[in-house]
C-alpha positions as CSV (number, residue, x, y, z in Angstrom):
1,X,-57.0,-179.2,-62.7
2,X,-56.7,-178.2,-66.5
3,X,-58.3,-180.7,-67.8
4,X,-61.7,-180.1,-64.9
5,X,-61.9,-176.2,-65.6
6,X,-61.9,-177.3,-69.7
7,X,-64.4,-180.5,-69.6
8,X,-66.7,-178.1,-67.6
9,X,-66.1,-174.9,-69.8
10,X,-67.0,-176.9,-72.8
11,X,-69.8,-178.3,-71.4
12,X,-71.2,-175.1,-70.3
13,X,-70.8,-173.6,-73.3
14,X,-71.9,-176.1,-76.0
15,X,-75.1,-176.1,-74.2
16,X,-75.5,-173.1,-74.4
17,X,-74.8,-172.9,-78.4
18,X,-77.2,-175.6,-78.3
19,X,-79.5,-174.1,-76.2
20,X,-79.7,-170.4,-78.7
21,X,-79.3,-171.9,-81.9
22,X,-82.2,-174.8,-81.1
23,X,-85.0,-171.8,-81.0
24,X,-83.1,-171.5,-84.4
25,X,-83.3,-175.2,-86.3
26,X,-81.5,-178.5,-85.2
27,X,-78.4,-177.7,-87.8
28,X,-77.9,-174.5,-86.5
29,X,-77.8,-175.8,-82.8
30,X,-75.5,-177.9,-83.8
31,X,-72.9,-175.3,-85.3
32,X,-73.2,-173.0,-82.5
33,X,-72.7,-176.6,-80.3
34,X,-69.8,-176.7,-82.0
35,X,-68.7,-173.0,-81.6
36,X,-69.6,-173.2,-77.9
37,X,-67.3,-175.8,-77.6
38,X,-64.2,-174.5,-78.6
39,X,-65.0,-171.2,-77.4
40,X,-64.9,-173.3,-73.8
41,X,-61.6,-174.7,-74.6
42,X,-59.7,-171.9,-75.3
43,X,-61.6,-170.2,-72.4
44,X,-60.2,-173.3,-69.9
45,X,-57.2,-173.1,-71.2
46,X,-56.8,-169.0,-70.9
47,X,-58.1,-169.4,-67.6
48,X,-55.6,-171.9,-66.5
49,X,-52.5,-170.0,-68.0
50,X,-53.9,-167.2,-65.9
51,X,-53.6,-169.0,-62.4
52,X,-50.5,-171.3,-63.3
């Protein structure tokens, strides 16, 4: 179940960072991409130390 709740956190949330940073430029969709990211993995894995 970790792993599920993290693949979709990160998901969500590098699109996201993509999504702002592409009204932006290109590089700067990609650093929020990559901020987005591992904002959703240490979300998933807060979430999962919450209900475990």
């Amino acid at each position: 179940m970790k792993t599920i709740i993290i693949i979709i956190l990160t998901s969500v949330c590098g699109w996201v960072g993509w999504w702002l940073g592409y009204q932006v430029g290109i590089f700067t969709a990609l650093v929020l991409s990559m901020l987005g990211t591992g904002l959703g993995v240490y979300a998933g894995r807060k979430i999962n130390q919450m209900y475990s």
